[in-house]
C-alpha positions as CSV (number, residue, x, y, z in Angstrom):
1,X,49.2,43.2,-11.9
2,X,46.0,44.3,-10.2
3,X,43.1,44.7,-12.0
4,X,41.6,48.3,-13.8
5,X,38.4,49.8,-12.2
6,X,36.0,49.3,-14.8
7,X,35.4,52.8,-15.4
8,X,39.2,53.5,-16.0
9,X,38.8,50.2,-18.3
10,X,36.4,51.6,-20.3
11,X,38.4,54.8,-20.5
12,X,41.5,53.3,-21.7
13,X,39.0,51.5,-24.1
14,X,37.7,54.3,-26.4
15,X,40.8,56.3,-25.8
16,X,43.0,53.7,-27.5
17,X,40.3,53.1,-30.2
18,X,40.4,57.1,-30.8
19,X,44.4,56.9,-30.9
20,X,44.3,54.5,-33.2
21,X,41.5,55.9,-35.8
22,X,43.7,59.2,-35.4
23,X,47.2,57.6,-35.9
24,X,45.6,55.7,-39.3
25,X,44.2,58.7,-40.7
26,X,47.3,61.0,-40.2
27,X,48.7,61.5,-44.2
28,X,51.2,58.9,-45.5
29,X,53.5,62.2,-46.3
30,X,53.2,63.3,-42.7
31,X,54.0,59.7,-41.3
32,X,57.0,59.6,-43.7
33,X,58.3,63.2,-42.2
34,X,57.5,62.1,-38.9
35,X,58.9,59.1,-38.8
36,X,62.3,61.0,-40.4
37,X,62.1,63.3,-37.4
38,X,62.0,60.4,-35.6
39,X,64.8,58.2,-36.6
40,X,67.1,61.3,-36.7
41,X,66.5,61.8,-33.1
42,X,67.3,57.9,-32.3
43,X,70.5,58.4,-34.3
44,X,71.6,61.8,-32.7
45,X,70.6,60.8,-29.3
46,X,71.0,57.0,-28.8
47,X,74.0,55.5,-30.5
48,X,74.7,54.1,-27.6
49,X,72.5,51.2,-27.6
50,X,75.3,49.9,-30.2
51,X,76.9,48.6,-27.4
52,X,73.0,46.5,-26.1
53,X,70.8,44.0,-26.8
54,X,67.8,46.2,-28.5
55,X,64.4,44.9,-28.6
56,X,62.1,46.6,-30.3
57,X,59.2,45.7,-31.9
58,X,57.7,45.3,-35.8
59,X,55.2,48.2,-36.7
60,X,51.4,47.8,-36.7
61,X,48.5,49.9,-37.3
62,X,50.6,52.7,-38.2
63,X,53.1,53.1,-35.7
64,X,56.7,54.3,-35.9
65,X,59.1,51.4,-38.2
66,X,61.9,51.0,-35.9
67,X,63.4,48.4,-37.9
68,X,66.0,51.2,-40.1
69,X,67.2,52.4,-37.1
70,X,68.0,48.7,-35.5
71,X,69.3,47.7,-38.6
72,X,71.9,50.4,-38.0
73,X,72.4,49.4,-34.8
74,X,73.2,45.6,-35.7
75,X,75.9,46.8,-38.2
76,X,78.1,48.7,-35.6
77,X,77.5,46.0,-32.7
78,X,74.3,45.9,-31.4
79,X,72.2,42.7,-31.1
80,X,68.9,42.9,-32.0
81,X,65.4,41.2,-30.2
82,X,61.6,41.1,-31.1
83,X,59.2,40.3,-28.2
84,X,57.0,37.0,-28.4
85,X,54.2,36.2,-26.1
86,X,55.2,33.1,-24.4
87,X,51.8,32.9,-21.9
88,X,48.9,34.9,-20.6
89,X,49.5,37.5,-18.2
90,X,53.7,36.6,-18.5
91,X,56.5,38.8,-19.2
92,X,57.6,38.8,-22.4
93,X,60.3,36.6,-24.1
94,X,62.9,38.3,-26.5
95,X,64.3,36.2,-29.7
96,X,67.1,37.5,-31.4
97,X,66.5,38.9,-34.9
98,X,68.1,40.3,-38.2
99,X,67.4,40.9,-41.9
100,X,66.2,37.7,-43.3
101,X,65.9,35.7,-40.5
102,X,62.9,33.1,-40.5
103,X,60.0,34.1,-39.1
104,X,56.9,32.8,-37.8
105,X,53.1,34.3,-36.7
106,X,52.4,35.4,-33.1
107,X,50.0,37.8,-31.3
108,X,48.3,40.0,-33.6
109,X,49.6,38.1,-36.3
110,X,53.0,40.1,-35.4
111,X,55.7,38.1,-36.8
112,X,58.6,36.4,-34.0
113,X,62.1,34.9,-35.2
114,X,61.7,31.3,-35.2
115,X,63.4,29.4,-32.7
116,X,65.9,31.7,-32.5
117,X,68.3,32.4,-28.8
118,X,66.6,33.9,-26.5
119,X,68.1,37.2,-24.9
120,X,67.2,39.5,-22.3
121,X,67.2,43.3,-23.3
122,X,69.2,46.2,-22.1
123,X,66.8,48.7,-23.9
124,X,63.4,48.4,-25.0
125,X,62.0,50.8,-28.2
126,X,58.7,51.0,-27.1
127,X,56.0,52.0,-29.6
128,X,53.3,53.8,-27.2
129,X,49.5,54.3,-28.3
130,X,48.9,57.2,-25.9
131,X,51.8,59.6,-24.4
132,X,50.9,61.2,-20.7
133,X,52.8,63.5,-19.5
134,X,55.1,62.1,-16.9
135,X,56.3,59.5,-19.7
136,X,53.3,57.2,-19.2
137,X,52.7,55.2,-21.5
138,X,49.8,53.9,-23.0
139,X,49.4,50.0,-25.0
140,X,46.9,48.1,-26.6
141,X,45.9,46.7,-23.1
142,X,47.8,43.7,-22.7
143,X,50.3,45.1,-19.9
144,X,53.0,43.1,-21.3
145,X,55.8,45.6,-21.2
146,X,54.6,46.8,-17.9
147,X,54.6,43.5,-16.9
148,X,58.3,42.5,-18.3
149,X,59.8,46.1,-17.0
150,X,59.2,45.5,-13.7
151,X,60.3,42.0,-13.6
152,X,63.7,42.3,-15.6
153,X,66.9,43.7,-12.8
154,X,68.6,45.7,-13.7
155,X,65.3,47.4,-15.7
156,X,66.1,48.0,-19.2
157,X,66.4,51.4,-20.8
158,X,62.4,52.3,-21.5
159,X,62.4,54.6,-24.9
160,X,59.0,55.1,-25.6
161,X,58.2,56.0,-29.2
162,X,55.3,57.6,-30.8
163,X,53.7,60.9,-33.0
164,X,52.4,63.8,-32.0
165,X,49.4,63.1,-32.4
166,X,49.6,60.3,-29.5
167,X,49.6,62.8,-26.4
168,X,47.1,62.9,-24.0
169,X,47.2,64.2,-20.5
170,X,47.6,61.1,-18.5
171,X,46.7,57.2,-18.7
172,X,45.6,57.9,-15.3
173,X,48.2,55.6,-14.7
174,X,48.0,52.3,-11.6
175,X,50.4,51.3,-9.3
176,X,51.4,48.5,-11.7
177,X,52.1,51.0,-15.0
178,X,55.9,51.7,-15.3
179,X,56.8,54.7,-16.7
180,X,59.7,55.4,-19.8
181,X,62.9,57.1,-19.1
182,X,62.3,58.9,-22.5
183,X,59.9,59.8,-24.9
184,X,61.2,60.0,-28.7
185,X,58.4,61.8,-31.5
186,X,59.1,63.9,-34.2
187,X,59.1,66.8,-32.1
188,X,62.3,65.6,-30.1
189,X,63.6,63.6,-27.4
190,X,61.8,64.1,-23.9
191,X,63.3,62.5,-20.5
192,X,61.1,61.7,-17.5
193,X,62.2,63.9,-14.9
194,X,60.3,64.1,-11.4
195,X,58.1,67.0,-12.8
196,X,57.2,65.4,-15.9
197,X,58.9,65.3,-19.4
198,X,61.4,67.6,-20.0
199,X,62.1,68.6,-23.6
200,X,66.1,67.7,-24.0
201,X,69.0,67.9,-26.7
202,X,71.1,65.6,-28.4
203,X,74.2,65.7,-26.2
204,X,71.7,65.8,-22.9
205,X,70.3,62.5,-23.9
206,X,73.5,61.0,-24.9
207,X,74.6,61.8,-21.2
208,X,71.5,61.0,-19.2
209,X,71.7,57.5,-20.7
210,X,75.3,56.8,-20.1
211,X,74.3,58.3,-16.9
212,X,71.4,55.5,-16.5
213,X,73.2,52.3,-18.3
214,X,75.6,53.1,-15.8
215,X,73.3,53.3,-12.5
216,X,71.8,50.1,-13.9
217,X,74.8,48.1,-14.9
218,X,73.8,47.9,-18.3
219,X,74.6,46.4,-21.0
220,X,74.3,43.3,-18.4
221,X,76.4,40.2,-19.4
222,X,74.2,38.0,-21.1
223,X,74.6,34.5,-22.1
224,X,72.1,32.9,-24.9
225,X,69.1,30.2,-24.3
């Protein structure tokens, strides 16, 4: 991953710290309907990933709880992954997780099943800080998903999720920042089309991901580490 110009660095900076003011302010009412909005989307529109390995990840500074909807998953067959930074600069690693399991502390004080198998995603639930408006995506500055999307074949389904109150016009995005395939906020499901997003239904997104799982071979075979 090539380096940011520093001006574009210290963009990204204050536009993240912004996002994130913006996000923690937003009522707890709002972020309860939101979040609603939200989950009844994932439920209408990806039921699919039943049939995947999820990953997703545990909610922080106000973002989006994804951990109902997985739940759900897990009871009607899906199997279920948190991301753990194994190293600097690295892809991520994804340990399976459930209700209960034992946890311990990573980044950001984040908590990662503990010692648990090791699986390799077929759909990532991506909370994003900043939405552009081709799908880009912007983090906290790490580049870890950017990093593991491009390195996983076949690449997992991206479903970036986030509020309203997230978009901005672009991240000005690099040659190394990978854009979702959709875009999930309480205003509805988006998919990345070559013009930008594109504001879809239920039923489209339930066929542009079998569409996609099948381009990509997905869910992949996977055998546990």
């Amino acid at each position: 991953m090539t380096s940011l110009p520093a001006d574009l660095k210290a963009r990204r900076r204050a536009e993240r710290a912004m996002l994130i003011a913006r996000r923690l302010a937003a009522p707890a009412v709002d972020h309860a309907r939101w979040s609603a909005l939200i989950e009844a989307s994932l439920h209408e529109g990806f039921g699919a990933l039943e049939e995947m390995i999820v990953g997703f990840c545990w909610p922080f500074q106000g973002e989006f709880d994804a951990r109902p909807f997985v739940t759900d998953l897990r009871r009607r067959g899906a199997r279920a992954v948190l991301p753990a930074v194994v190293a600097k600069a690295q892809p991520l690693e994804f340990r399976e997780w459930w209700p209960g399991v034992a946890m311990v502390k990573g980044v950001y004080d984040l908590p990662v099943p503990d010692a648990t198998s090791s699986l390799t995603p077929d759909a990532l639930l991506i909370p994003a800080l900043g939405v552009g408006s081709q799908g880009d995506r912007l983090g906290y500055g790490g580049g870890y998903f950017d990093r593991t999307l491009a390195a996983l074949r076949p690449k997992p389904i991206a479903v970036g999720l986030a509020f309203e109150l997230s978009r901005i016009a672009t991240i000005e995005p690099q040659a190394h920042d990978v854009f979702m395939d959709f875009i999930v906020t309480e205003g509805g499901i988006e998919a990345a089309a070559a013009g930008g997003l594109e504001k879809i239904s239920a039923p489209d997104c339930r066929a542009r991901l079998a569409a996609l799982a099948a381009e990509r071979g997905l869910p992949r075979r996977e055998s546990s580490s």
